[in-house]
C-alpha positions in Angstrom: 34.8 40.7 -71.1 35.4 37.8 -73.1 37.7 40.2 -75.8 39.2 42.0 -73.6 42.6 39.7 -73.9 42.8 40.3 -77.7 42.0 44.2 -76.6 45.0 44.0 -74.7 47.2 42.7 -77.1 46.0 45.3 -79.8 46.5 47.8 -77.5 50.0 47.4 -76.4 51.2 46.7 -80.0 49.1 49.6 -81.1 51.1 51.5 -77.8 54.6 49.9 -79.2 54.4 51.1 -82.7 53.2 54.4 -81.9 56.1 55.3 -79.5 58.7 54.0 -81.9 57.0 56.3 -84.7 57.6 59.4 -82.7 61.1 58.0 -81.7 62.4 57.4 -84.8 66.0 56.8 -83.0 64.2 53.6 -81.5 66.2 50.6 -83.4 64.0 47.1 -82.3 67.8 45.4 -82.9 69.1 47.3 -80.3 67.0 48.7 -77.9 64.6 47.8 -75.0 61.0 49.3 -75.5 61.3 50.4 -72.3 63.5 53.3 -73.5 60.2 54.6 -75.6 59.1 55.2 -71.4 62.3 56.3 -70.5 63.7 59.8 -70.2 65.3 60.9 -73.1 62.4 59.4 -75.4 60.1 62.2 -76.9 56.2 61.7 -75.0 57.1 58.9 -72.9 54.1 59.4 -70.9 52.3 58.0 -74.6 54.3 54.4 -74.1 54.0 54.5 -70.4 50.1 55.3 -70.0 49.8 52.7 -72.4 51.3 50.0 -70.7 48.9 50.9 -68.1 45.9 51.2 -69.8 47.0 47.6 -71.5 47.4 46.1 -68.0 43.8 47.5 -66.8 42.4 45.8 -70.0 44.5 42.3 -68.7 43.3 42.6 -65.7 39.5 42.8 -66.7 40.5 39.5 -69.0 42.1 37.6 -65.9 38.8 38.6 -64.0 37.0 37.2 -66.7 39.3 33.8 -67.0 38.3 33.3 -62.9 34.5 33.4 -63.6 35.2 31.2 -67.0 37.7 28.2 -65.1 36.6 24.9 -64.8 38.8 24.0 -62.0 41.0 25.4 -58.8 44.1 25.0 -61.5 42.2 27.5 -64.2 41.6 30.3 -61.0 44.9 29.9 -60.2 46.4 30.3 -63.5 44.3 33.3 -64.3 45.0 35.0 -60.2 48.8 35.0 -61.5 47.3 36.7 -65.1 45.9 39.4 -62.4 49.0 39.5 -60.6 50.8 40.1 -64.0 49.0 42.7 -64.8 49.9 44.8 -61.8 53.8 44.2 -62.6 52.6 45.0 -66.3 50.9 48.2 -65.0 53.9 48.6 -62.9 56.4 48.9 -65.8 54.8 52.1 -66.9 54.8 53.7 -63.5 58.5 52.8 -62.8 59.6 53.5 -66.0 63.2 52.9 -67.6 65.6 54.6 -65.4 64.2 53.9 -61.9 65.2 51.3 -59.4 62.8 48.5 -59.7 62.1 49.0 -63.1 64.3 45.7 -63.9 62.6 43.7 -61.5 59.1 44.8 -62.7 59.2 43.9 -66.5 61.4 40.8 -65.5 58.8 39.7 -63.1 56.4 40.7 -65.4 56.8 38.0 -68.5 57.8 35.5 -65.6 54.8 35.8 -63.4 52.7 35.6 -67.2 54.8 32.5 -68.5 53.8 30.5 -64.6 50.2 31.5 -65.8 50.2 30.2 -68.4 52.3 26.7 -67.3 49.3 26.8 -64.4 46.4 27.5 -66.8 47.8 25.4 -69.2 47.5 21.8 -66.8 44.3 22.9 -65.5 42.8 22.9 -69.1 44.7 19.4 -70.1 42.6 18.3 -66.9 39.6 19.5 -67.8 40.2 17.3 -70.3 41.0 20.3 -72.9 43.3 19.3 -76.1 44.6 22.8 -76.1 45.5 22.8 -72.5 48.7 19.9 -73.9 49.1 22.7 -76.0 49.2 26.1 -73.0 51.2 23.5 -70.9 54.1 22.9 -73.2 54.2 26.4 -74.6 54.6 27.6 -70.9 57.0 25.0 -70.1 59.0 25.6 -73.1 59.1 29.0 -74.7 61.8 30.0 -71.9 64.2 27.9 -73.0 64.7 29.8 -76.5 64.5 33.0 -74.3 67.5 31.8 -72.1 69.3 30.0 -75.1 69.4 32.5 -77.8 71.6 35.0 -78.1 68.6 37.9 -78.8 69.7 41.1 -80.6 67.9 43.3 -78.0 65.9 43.3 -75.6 63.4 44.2 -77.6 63.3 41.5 -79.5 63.5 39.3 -76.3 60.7 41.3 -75.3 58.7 40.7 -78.4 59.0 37.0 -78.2 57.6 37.0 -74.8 54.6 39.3 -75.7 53.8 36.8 -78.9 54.1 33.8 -76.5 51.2 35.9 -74.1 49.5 36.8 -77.6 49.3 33.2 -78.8 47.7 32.2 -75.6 45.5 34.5 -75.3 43.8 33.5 -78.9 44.0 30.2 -77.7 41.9 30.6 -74.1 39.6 33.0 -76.4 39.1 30.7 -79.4 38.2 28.0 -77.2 35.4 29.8 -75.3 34.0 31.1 -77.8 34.2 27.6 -79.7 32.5 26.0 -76.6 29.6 28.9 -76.7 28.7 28.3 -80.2 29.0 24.3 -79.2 26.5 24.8 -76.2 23.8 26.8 -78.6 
């Protein structure tokens, strides 16, 4: 269960590049990849199912952060993981087009960025180098999402997944770094 973080992140960028493949009028400067889940995009049920299937695998990896935490701070940060991944999951079910479909992905990266904030301190507590490290990047990669002027969404949206990717490899890293310490 351990791998099932970096699954997820292989996953959705495996997901990503696949849809813009078979939408070859998908331009990352300009678009959202929600339009590869949209309407007028060709198989959108490939990007959309994906999503889905990406926020199962999150889900099994927040499951798996609860049972690793060291402290109420760590289950906490990794219940709002779980809780993203039912806005994730809900991105492909109200795909581009449909009401709440806004509020979703936006809620989405902001519900993940608060895990990671909350993760993040419980780690520096534990007394966890790299949790300094979760904290800040949780407290400050919004500030070049709200201060930039990004090309696209997409690229605002590929930011935010590389933030979630970057933490990911750092929560996995360290357990498995702590296993082979405990052997």
């Amino acid at each position: 269960m351990a791998l099932t973080g970096i699954i997820a992140a292989i996953v959705a960028w495996a997901v990503i590049l696949i849809s813009i493949w078979i939408n070859p009028w998908f331009i990352f400067t300009r678009n959202a990849f929600s339009d590869l889940g949209g309407p007028s995009a060709r198989y959108p049920w490939i990007y959309n199912y994906g999503l889905i299937l990406t926020a199962a695998l999150v889900l099994i990896f927040s499951i798996h952060l609860i049972q690793y935490s060291r402290n109420k701070l760590e289950t906490v940060g990794a219940s709002f993981i779980s809780i993203a991944a039912l806005f994730l999951a809900m991105i492909g079910v109200f795909h581009e087009g449909t009401y709440p479909h806004v509020f979703v992905s936006t809620w989405f990266f902001a519900q993940f960025d608060l895990a990671i904030i909350t993760w993040g301190l419980g780690s520096a507590m534990s007394g966890n180098k790299e949790g300094w490290i979760e904290l800040l990047m949780g407290l400050a990669s919004p500030i070049p999402a709200i201060l930039i002027k990004w090309p696209s969404a997409a690229t605002l949206e590929a930011y935010g997944i590389a933030i979630i990717d970057v933490f990911t490899i750092i929560v996995t890293y360290r357990e498995y770094a702590s296993r082979q310490l405990s052997q």
